[in-house]
N, C-alpha and C positions, 0 to 999 in steps of 0.2 A: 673517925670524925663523925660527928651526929648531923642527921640532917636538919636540925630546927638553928634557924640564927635567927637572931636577936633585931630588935630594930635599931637598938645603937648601931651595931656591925656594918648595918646599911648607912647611917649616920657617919661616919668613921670611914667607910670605904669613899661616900660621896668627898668627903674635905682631902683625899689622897689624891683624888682622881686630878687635882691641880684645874683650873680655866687654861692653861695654854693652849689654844687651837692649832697653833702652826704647822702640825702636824697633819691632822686633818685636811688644813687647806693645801700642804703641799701635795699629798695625796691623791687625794680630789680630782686636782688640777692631773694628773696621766691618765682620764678618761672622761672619757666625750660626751657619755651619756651618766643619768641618774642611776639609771637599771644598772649599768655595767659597774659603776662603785658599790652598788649594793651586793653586787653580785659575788664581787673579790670581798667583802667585810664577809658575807657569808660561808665563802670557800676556806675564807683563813678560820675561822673559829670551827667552819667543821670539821677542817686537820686537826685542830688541836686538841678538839671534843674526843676525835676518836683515837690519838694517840693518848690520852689522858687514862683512855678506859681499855687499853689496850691488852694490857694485862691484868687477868683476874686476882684479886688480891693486892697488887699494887696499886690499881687503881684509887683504893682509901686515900693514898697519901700521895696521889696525885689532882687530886678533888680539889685542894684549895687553890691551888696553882694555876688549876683551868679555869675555876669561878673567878678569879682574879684578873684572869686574860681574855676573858668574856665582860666582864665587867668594864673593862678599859677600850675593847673595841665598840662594844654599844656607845660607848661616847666619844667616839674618834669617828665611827660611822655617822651618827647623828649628827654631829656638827659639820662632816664634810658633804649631810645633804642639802644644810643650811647654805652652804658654801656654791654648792652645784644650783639650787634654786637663786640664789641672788642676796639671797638674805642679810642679814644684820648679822653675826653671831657673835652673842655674848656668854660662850664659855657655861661657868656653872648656872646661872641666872637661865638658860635654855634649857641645861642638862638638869635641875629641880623640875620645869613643867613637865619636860618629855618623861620622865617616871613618872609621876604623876598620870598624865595621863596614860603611858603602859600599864600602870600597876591596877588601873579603875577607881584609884581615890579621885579623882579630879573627870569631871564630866567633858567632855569637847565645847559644852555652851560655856565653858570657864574662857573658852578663848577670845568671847565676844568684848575685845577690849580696843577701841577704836584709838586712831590717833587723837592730840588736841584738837586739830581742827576737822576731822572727820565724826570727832566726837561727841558734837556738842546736844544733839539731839538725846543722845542715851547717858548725860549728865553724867560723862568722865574727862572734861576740859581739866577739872581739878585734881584727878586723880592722877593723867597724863603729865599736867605738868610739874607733879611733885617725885613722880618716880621717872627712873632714867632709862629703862631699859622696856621694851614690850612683856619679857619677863617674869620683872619685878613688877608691872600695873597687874599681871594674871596672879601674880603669888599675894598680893594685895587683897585681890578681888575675893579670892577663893581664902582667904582666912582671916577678912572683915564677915563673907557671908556666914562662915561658919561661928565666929563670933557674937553673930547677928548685930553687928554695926553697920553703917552705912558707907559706903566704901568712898565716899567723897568726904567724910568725914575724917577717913584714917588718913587718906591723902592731904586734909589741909592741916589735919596734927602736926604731919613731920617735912612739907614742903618746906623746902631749903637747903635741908641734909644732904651733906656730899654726897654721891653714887656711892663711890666705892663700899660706905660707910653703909649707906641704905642698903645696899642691896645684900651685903652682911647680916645686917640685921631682919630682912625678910625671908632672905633662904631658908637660913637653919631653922626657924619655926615652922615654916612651910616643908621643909625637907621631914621632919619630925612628925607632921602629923599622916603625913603620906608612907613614912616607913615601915609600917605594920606591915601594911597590903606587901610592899616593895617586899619586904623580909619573905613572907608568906611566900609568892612565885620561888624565890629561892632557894626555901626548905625544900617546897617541889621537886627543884630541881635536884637538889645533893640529894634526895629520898630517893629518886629514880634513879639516877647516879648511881648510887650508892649498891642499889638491889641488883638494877641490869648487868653491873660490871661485872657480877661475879660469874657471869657466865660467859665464857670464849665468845668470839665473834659478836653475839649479840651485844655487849658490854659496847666494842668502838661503835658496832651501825647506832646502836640508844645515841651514844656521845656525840656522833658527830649529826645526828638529826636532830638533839634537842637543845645544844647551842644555834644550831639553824633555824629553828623555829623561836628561840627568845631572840635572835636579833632582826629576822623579818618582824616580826610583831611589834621590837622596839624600834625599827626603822619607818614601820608605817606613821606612829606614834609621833614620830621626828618629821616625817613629812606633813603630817595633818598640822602641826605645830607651826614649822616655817612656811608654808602656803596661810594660816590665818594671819601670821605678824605680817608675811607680806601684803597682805591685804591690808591691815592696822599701818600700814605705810612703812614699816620696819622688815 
């Protein structure tokens, strides 16, 4: 397997990952504390990190399978921090910004997205009340600026629009322009992967530290996230 994938790939993996949170929140819900869920999403990808890499040589054609099981707990953890904080959680609409801001495409000032009424001051009552999700007014935000429109503008374009429907339509643009970066950390990873496995013992200790270290990094990402929608009143 080569280490370089593609930004479709990331594309493609996001529309698999499904919005069903239920899982998450059932999850969640068997521990008391934030730290203590992050703790077990970490313990489990690091078993799997270093059974993946276990054996030198097998390892290759064990790559895709970890990247896949890694890929799926980063968004089962991140939604069940949303869950642990109070938050809203809307599934892929959360699961777009927190890459985003994991990946360093999307700055942390992208979150300064207030609700209607706490809004009015930094002129997003329009934006707020045309998208449905905390989300979707950040995936707005972030690729009206980058378009260099006015984000109250793009908001009273398409005010009306069912959610479901909107927020379809703002993901995948918004997921797309942030994939690059996303893909890039990944090649990283299968490149390290790739190299460290072939060496006994060192192969699992690389695997099961550096799926620990992409899901702290993408849990913090998740946490910065739902403490600003909390705030945004979501």
């Amino acid at each position: 397997m080569g280490s370089a994938i593609g930004a479709h790939v990331v594309v493609d993996a996001f529309d698999k990952l499904g919005a069903d949170t239920s899982m998450a929140r059932r999850g969640v819900s068997e521990y008391s504390t934030l730290a203590g869920w992050r703790a077990s999403q970490t313990a489990q990808v690091a078993a799997a990190g270093a059974a993946a890499m276990a054996v030198p040589g097998a390892h290759l054609l064990a790559l895709t399978a970890d990247v896949g099981f890694l890929l799926h707990k980063m968004s089962i953890c991140a939604w069940g921090i949303g869950f642990k904080l109070g938050a809203t959680v809307d599934g892929k609409d959360d699961l777009a910004v927190i890459l985003g801001l994991w990946s360093g495409a999307l700055e942390p000032d992208a979150l300064s997205v207030g609700s209607a009424a706490a809004g009015a001051a930094a002129g997003w009552i329009v934006l707020n009340a045309a998208y449905p999700t905390y989300g979707t007014a950040v995936m707005a935000k972030a690729l009206a600026a980058g378009a260099g429109a006015g984000a109250s503008a793009v908001g009273a374009k398409i005010a009306g629009k069912k959610s479901g429907k909107l927020a379809a339509k703002l993901s995948k643009p918004f997921l797309q322009k942030i994939a690059q970066k996303v893909a890039v950390k990944f090649s990283a990873l299968l490149g390290s992967k790739a190299a460290t496995g072939a060496v006994p013992l060192l192969g699992a200790l690389a695997g099961a530290g550096l799926n620990s270290y992409f899901i702290a990094k993408f849990a913090d990402a998740a946490e910065s996230y739902y403490r600003a929608k909390i705030r945004a009143g979501g």
